[in-house]
PDB file as gemmi writes it, atoms N, CA and C in Angstrom:
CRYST1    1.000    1.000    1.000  90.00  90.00  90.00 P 1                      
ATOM      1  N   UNK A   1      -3.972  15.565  -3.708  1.00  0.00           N  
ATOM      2  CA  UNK A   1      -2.622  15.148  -3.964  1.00  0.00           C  
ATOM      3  C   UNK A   1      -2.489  13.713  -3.471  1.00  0.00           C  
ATOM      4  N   UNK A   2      -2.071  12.816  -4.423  1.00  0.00           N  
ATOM      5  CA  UNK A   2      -1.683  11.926  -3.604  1.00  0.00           C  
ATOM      6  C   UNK A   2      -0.294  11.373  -4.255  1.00  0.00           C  
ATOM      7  N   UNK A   3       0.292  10.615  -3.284  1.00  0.00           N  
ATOM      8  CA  UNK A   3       1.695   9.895  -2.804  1.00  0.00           C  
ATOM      9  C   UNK A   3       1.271   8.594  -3.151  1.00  0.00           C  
ATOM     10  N   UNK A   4       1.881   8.046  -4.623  1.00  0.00           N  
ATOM     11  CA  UNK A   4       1.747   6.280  -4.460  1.00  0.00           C  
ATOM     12  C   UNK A   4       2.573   5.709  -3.849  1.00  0.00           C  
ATOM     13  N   UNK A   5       2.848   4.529  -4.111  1.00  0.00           N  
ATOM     14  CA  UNK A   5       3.395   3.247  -3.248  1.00  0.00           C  
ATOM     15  C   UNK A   5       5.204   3.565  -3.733  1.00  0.00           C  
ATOM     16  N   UNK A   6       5.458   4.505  -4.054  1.00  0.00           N  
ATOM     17  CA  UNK A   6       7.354   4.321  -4.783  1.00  0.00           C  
ATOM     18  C   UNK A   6       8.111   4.343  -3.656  1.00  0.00           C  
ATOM     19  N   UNK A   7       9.280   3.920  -3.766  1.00  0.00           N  
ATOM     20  CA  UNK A   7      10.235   4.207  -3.260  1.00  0.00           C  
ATOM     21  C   UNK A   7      10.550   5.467  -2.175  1.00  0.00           C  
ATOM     22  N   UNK A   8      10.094   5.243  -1.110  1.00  0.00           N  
ATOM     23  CA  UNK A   8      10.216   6.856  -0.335  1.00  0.00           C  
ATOM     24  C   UNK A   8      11.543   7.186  -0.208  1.00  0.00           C  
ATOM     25  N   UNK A   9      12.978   6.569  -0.297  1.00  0.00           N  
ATOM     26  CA  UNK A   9      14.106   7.370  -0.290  1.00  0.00           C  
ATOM     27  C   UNK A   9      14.373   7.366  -1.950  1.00  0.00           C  
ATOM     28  N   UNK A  10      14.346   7.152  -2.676  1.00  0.00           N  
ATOM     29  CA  UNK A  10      14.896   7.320  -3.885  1.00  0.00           C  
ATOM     30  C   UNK A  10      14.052   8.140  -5.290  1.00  0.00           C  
ATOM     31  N   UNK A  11      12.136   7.882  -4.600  1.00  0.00           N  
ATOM     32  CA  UNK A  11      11.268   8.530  -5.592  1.00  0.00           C  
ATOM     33  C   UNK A  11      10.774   9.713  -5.074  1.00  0.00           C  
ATOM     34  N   UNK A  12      10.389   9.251  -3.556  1.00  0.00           N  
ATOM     35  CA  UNK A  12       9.510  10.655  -2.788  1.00  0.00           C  
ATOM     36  C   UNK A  12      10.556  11.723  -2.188  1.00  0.00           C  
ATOM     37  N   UNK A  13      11.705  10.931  -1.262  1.00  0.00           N  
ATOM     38  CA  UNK A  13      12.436  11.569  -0.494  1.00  0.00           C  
ATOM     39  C   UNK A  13      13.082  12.711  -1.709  1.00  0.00           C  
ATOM     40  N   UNK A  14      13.300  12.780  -2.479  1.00  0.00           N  
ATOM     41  CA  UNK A  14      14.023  13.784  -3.425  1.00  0.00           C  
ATOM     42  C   UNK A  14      13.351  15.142  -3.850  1.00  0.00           C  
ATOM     43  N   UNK A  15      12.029  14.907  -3.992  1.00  0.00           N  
ATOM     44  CA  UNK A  15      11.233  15.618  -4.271  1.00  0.00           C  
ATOM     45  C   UNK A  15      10.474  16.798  -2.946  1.00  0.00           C  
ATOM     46  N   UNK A  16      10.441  15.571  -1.675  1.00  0.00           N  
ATOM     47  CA  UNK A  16      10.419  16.637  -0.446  1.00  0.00           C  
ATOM     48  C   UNK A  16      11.247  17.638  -0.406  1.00  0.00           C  
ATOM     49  N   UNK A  17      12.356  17.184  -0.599  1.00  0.00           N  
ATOM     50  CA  UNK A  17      13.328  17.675  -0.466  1.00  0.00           C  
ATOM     51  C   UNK A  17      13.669  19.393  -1.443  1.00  0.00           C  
ATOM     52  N   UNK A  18      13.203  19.754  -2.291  1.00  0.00           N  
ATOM     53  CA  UNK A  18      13.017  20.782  -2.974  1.00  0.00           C  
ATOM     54  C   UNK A  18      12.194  21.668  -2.409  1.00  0.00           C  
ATOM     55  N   UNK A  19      12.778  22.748  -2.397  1.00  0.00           N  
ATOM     56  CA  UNK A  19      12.406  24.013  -1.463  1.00  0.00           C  
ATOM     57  C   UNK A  19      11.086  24.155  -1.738  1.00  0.00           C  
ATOM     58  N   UNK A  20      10.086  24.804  -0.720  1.00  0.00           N  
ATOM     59  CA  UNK A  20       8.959  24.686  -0.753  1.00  0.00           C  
ATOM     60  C   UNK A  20       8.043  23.395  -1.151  1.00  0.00           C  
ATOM     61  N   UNK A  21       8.361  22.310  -1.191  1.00  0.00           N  
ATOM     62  CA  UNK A  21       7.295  21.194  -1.867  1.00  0.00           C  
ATOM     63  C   UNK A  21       6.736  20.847  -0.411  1.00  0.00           C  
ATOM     64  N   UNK A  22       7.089  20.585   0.868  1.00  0.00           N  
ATOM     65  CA  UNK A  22       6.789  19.958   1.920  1.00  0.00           C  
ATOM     66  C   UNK A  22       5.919  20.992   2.534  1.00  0.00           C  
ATOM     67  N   UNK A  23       6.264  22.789   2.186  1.00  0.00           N  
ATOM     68  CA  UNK A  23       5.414  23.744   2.941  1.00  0.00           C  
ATOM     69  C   UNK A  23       3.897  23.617   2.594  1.00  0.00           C  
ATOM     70  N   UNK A  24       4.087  23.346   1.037  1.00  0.00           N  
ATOM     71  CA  UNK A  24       2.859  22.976  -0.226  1.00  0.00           C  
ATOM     72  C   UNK A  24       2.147  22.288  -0.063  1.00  0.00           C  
ATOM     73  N   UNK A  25       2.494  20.818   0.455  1.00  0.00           N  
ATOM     74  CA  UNK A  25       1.886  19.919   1.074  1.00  0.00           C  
ATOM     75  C   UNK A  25       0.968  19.930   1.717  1.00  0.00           C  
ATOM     76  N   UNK A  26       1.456  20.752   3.038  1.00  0.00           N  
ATOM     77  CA  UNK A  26       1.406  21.160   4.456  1.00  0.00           C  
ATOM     78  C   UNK A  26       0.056  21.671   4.219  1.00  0.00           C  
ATOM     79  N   UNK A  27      -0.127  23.255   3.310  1.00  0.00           N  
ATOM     80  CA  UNK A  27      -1.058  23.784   2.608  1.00  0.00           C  
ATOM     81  C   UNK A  27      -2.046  23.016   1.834  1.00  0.00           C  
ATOM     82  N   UNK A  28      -1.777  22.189   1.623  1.00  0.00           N  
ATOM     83  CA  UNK A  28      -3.217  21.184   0.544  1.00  0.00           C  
ATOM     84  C   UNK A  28      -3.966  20.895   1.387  1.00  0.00           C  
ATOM     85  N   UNK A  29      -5.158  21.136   0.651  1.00  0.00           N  
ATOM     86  CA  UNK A  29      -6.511  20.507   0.816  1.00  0.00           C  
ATOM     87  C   UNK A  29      -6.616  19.267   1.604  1.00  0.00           C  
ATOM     88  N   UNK A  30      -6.052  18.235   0.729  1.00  0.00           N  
ATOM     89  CA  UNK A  30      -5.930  16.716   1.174  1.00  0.00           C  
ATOM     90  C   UNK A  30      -4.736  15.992   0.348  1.00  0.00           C  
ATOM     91  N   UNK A  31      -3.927  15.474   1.473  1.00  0.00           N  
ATOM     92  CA  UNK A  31      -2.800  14.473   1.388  1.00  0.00           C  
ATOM     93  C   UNK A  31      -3.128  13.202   1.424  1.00  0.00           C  
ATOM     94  N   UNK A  32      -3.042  12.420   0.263  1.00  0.00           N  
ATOM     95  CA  UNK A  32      -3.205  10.900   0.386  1.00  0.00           C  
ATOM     96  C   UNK A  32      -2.020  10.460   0.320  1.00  0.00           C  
ATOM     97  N   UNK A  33      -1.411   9.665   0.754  1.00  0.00           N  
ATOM     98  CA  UNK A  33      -0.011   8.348   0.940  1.00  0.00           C  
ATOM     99  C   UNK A  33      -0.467   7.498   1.038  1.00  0.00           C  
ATOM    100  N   UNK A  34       0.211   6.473  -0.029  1.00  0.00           N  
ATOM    101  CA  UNK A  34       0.118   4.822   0.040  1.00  0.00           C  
ATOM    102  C   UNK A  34       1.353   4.441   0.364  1.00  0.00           C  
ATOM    103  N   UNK A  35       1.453   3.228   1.320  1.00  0.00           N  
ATOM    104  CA  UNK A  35       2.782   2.685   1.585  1.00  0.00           C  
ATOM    105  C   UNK A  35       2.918   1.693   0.793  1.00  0.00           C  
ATOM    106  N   UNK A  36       4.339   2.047   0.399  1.00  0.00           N  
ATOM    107  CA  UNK A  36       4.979   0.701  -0.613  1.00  0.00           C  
ATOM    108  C   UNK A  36       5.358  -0.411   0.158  1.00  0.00           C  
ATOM    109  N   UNK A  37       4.951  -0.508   1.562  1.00  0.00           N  
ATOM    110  CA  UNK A  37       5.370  -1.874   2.206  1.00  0.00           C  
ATOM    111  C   UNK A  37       4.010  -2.517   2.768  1.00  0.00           C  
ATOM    112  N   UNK A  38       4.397  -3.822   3.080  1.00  0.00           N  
ATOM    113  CA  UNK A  38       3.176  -5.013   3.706  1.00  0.00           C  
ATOM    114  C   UNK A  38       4.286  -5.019   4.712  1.00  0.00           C  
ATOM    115  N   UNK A  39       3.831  -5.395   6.083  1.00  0.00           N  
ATOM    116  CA  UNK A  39       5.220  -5.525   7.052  1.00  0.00           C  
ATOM    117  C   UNK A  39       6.593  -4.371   6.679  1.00  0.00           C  
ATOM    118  N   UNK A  40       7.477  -5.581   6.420  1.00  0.00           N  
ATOM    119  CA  UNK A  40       8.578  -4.933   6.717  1.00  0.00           C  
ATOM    120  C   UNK A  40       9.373  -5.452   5.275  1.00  0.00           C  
ATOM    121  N   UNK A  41       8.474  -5.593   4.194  1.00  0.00           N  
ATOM    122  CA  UNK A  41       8.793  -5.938   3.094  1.00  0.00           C  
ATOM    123  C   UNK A  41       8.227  -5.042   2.192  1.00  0.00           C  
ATOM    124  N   UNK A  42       9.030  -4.661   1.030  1.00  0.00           N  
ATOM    125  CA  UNK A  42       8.629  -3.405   0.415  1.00  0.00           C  
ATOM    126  C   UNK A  42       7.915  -4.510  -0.799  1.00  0.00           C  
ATOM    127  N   UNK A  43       6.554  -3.715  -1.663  1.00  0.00           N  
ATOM    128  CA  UNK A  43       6.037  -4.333  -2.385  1.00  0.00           C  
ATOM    129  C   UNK A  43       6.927  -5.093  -3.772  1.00  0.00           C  
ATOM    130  N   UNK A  44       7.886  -4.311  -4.253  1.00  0.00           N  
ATOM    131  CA  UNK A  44       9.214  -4.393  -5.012  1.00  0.00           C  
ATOM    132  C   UNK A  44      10.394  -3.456  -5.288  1.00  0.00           C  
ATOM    133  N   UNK A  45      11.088  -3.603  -5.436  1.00  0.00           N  
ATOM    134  CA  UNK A  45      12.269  -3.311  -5.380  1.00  0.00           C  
ATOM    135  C   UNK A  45      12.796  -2.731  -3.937  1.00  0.00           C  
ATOM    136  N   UNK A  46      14.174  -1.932  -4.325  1.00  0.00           N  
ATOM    137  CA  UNK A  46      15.157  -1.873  -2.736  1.00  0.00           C  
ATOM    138  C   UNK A  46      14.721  -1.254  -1.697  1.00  0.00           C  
ATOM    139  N   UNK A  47      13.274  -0.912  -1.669  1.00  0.00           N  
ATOM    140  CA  UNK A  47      12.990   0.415  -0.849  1.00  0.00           C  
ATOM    141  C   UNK A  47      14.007   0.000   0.671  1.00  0.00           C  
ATOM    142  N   UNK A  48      13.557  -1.443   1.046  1.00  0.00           N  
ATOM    143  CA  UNK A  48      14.046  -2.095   2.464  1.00  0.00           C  
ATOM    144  C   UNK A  48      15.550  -1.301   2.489  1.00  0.00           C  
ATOM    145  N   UNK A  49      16.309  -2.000   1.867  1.00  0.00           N  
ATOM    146  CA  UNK A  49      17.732  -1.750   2.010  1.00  0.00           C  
ATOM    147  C   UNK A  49      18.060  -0.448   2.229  1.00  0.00           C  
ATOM    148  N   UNK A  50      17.280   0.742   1.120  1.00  0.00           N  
ATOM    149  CA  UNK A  50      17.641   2.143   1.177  1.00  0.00           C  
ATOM    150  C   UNK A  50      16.737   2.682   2.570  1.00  0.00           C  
ATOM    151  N   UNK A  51      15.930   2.554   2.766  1.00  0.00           N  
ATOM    152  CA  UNK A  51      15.465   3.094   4.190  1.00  0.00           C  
ATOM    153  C   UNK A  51      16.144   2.755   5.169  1.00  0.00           C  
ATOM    154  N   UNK A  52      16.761   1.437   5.501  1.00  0.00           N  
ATOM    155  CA  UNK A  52      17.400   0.904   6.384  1.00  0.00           C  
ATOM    156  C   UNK A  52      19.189   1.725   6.381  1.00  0.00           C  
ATOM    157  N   UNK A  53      19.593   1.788   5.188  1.00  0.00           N  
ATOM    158  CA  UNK A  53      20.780   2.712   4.996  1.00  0.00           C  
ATOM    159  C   UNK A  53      20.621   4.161   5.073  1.00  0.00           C  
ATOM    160  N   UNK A  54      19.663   4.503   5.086  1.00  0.00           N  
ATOM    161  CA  UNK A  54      19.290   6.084   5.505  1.00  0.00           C  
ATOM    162  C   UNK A  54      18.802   6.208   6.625  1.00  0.00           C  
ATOM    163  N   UNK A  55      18.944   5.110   7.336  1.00  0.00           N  
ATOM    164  CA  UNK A  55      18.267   5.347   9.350  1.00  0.00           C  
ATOM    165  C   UNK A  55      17.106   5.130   9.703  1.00  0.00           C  
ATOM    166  N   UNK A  56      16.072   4.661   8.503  1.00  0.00           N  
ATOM    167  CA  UNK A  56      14.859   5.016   8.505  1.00  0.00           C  
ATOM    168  C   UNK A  56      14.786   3.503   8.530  1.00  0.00           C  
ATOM    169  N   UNK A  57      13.477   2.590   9.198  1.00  0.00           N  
ATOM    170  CA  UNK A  57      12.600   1.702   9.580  1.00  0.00           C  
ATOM    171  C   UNK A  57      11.861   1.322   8.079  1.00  0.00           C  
ATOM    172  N   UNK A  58      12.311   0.292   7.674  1.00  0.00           N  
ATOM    173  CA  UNK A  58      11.583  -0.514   6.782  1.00  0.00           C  
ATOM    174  C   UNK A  58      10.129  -1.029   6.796  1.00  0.00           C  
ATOM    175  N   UNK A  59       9.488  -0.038   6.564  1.00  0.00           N  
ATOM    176  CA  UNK A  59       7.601  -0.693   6.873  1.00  0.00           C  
ATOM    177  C   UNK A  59       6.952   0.417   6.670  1.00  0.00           C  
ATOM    178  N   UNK A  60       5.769   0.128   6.641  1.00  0.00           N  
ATOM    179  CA  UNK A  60       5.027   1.501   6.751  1.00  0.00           C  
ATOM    180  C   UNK A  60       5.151   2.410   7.726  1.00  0.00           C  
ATOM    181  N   UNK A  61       5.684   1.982   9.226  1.00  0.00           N  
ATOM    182  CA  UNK A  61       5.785   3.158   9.898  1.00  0.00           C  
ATOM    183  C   UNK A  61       7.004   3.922   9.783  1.00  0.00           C  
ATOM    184  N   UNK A  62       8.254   2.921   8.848  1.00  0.00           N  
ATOM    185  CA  UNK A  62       8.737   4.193   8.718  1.00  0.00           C  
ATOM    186  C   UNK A  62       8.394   4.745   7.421  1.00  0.00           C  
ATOM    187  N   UNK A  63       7.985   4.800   6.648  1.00  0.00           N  
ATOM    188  CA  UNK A  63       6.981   5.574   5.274  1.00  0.00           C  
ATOM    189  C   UNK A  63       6.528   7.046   6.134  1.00  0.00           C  
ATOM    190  N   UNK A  64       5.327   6.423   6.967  1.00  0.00           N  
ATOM    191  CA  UNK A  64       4.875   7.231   7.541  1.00  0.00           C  
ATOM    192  C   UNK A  64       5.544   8.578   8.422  1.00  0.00           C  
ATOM    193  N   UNK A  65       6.630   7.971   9.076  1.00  0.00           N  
ATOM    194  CA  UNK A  65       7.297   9.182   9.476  1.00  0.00           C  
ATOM    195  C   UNK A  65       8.041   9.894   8.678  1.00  0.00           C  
ATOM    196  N   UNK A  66       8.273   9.409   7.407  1.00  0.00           N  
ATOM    197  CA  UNK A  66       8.480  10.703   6.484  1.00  0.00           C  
ATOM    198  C   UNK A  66       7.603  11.768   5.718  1.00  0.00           C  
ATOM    199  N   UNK A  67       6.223  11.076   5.997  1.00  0.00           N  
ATOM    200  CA  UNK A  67       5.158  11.900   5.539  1.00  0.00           C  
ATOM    201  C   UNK A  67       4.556  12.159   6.595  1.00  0.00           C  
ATOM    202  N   UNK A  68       4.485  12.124   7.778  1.00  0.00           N  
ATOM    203  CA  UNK A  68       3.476  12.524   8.553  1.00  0.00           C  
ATOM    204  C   UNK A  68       3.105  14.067   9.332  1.00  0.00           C  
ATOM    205  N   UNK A  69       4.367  14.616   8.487  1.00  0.00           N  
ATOM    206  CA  UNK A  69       3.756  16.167   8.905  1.00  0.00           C  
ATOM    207  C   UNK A  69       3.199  16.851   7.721  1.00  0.00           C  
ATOM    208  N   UNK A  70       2.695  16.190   6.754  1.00  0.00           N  
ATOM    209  CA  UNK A  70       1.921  16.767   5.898  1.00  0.00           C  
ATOM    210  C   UNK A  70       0.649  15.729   4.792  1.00  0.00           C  
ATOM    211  N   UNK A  71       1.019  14.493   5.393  1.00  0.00           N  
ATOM    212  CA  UNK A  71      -0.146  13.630   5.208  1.00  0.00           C  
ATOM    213  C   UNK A  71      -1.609  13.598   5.563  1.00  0.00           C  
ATOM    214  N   UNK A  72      -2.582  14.044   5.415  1.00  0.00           N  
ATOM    215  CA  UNK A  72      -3.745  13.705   5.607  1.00  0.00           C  
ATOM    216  C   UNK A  72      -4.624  12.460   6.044  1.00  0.00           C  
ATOM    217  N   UNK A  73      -4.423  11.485   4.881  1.00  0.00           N  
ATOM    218  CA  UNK A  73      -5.094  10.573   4.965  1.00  0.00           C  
ATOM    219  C   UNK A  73      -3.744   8.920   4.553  1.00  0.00           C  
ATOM    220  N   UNK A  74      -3.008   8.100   5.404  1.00  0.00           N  
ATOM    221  CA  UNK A  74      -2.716   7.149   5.083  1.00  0.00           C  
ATOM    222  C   UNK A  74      -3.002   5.931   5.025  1.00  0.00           C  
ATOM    223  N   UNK A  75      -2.503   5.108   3.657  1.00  0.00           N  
ATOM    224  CA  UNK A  75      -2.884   3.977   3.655  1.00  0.00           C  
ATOM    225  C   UNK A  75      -1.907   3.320   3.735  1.00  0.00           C  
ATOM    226  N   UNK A  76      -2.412   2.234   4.301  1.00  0.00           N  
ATOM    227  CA  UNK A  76      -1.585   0.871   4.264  1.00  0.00           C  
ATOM    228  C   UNK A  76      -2.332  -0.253   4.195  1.00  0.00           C  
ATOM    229  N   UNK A  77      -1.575  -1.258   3.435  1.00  0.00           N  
ATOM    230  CA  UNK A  77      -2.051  -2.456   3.236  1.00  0.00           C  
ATOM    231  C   UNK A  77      -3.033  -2.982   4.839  1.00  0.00           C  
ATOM    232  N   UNK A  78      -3.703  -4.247   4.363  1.00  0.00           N  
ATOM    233  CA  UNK A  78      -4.989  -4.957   4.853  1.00  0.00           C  
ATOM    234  C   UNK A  78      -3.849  -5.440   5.567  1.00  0.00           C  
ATOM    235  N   UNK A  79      -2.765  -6.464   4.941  1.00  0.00           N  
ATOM    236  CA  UNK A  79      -2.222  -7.559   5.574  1.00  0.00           C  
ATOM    237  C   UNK A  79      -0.761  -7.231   6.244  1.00  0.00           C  
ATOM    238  N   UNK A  80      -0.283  -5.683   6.663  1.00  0.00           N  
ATOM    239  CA  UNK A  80       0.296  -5.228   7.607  1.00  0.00           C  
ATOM    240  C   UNK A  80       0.010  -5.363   8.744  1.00  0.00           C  
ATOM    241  N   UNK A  81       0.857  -6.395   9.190  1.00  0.00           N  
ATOM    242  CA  UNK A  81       0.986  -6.581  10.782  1.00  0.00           C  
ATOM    243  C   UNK A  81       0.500  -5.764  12.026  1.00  0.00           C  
ATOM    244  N   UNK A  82       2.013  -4.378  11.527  1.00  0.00           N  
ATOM    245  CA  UNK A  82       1.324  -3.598  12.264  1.00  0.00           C  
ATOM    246  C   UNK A  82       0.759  -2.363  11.700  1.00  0.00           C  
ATOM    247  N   UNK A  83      -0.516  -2.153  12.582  1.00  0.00           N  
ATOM    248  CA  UNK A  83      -1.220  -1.095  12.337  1.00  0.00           C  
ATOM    249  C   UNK A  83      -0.644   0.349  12.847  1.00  0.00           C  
ATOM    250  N   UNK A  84      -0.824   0.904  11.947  1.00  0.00           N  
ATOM    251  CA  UNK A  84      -0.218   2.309  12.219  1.00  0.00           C  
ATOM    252  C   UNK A  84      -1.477   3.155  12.402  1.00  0.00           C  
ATOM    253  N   UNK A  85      -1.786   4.173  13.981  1.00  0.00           N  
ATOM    254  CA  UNK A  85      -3.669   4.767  14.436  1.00  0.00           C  
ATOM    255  C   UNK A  85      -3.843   5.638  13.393  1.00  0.00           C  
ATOM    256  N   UNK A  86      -4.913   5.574  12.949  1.00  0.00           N  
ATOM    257  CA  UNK A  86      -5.579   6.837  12.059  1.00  0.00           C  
ATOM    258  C   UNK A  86      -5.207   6.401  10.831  1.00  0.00           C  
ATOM    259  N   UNK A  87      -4.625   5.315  10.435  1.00  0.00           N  
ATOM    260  CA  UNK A  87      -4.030   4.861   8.877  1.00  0.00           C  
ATOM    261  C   UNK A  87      -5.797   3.838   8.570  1.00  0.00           C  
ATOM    262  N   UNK A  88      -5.824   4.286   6.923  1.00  0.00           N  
ATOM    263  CA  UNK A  88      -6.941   3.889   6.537  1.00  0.00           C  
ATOM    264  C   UNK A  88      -5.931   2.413   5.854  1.00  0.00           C  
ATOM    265  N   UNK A  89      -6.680   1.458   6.260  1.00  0.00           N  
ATOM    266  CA  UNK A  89      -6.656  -0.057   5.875  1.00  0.00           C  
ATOM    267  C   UNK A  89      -6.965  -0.668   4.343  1.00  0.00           C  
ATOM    268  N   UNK A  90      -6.404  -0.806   3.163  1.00  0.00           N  
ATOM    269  CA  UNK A  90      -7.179  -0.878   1.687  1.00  0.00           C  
ATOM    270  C   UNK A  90      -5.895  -2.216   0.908  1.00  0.00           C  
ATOM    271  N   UNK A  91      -6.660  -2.708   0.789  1.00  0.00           N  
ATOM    272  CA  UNK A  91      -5.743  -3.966   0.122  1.00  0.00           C  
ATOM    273  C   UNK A  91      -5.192  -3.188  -1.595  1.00  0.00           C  
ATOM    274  N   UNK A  92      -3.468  -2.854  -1.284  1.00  0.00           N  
ATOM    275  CA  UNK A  92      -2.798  -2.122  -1.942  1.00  0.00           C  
ATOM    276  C   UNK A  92      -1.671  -2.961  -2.548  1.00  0.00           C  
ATOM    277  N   UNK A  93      -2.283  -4.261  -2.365  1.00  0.00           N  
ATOM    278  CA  UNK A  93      -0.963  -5.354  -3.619  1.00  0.00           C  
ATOM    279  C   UNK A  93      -1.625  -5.167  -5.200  1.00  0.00           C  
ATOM    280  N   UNK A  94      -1.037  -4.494  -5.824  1.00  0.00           N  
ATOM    281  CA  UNK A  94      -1.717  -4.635  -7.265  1.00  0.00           C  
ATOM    282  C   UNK A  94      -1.049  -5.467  -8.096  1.00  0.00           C  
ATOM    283  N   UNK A  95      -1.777  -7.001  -7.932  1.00  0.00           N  
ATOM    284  CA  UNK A  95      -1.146  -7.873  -8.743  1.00  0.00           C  
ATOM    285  C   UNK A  95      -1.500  -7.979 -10.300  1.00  0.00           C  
ATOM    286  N   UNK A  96      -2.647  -7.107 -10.503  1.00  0.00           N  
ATOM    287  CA  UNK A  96      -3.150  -7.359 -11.568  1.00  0.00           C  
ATOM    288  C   UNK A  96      -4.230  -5.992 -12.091  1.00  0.00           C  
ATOM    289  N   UNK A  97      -4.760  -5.446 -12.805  1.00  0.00           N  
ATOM    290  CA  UNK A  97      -5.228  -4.030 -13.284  1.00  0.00           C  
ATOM    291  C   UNK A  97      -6.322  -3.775 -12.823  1.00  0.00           C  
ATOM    292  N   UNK A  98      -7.565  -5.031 -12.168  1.00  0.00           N  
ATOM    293  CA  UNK A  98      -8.864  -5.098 -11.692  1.00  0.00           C  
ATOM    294  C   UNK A  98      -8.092  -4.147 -10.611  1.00  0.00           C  
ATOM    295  N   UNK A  99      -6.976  -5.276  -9.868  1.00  0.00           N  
ATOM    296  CA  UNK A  99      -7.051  -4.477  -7.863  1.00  0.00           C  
ATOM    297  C   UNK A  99      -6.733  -3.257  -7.954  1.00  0.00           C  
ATOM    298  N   UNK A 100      -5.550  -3.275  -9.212  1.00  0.00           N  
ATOM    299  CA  UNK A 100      -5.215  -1.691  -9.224  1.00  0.00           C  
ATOM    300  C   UNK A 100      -6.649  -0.316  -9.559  1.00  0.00           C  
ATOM    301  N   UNK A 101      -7.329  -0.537  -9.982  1.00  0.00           N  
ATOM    302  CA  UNK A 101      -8.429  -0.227 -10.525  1.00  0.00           C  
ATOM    303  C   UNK A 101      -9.386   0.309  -8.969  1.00  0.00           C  
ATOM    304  N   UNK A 102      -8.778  -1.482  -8.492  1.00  0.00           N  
ATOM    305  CA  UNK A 102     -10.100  -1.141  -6.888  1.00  0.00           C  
ATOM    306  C   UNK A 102      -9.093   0.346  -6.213  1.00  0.00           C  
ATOM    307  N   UNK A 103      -8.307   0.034  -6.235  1.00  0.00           N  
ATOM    308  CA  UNK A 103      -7.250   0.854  -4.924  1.00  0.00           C  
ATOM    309  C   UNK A 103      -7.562   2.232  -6.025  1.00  0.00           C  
ATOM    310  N   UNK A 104      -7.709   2.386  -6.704  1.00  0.00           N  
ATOM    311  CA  UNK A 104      -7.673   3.854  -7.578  1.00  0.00           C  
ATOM    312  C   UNK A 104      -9.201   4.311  -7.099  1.00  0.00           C  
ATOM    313  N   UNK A 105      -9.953   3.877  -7.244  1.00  0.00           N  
ATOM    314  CA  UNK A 105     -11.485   3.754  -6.920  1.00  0.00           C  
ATOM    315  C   UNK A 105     -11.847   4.511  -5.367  1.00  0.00           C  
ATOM    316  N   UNK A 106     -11.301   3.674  -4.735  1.00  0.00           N  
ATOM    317  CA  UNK A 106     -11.170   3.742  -3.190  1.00  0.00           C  
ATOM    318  C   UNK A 106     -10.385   4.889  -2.795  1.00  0.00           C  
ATOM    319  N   UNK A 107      -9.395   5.297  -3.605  1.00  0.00           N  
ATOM    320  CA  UNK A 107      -8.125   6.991  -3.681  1.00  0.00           C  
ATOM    321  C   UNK A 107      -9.206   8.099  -3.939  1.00  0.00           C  
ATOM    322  N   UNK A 108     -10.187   7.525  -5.498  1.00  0.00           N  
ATOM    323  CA  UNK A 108     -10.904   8.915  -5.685  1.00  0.00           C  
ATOM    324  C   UNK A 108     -11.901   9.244  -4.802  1.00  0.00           C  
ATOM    325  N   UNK A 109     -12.661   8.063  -4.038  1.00  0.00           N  
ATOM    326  CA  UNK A 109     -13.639   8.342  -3.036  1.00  0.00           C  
ATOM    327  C   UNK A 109     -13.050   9.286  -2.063  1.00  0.00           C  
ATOM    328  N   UNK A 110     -11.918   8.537  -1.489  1.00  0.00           N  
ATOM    329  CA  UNK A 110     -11.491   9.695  -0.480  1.00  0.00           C  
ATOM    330  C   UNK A 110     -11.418  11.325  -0.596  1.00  0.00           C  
ATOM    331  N   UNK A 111     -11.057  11.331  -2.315  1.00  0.00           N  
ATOM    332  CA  UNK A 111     -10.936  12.507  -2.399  1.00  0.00           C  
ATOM    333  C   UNK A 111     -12.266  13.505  -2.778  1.00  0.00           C  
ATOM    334  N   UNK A 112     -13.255  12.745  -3.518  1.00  0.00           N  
ATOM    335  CA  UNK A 112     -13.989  13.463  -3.854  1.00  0.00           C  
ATOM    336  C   UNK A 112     -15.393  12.705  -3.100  1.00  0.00           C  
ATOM    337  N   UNK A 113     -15.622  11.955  -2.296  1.00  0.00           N  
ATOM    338  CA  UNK A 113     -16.674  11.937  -1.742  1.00  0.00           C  
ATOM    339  C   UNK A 113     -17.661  10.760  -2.571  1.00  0.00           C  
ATOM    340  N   UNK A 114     -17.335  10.094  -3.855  1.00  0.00           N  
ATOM    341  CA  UNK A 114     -17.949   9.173  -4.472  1.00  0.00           C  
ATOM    342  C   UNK A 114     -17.424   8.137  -4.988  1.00  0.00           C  
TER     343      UNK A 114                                                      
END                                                                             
């Protein structure tokens, strides 16, 4: 399973939110999450504003504390400040279809070992 880079209050947060999806999680094999932020800047659009209006910390660590009781394996960007322990490090700006390509590459290894 994995969690891309969207919006965690407006794409992910909704979907936790449906009975049983977070127990499901919990139960998987392997949880991948990518954070939609570098710092404390979301890659695009409002994520900042809506996390910050829902109480929640603009950055990957707060990403992370909405997934971290059923995350496995997180990523966050290379050029995040701060490091969040046990978060796997993968340059996750996809400016263009090659990087996106690398970061997809680097998702299936995790999952399948090649």
């Amino acid at each position: 399973m994995v969690i891309g880079p969207s919006n965690p209050v407006t794409s992910i947060s909704p979907i936790l939110e449906c009975a049983g999806v977070r127990e499901a999680l919990r139960r998987h094999r392997r949880v991948i999450a990518v954070s939609p932020f570098i710092g404390d800047a979301p890659v695009s659009g409002p994520a900042a504003a809506l996390m910050r209006a829902s109480g929640r910390e603009p950055s990957s660590a707060g990403t992370f504390g909405l997934y971290e009781d059923f995350v496995d394996v997180f990523i966050q960007d290379t050029r995040d400040p701060v490091e969040i322990e046990g978060a796997l490090r993968l340059d996750t700006l996809m400016v263009y279809r090659g990087k996106s390509l690398d970061l997809a590459k680097s998702i299936v290894t995790l999952i399948y070992g090649y």
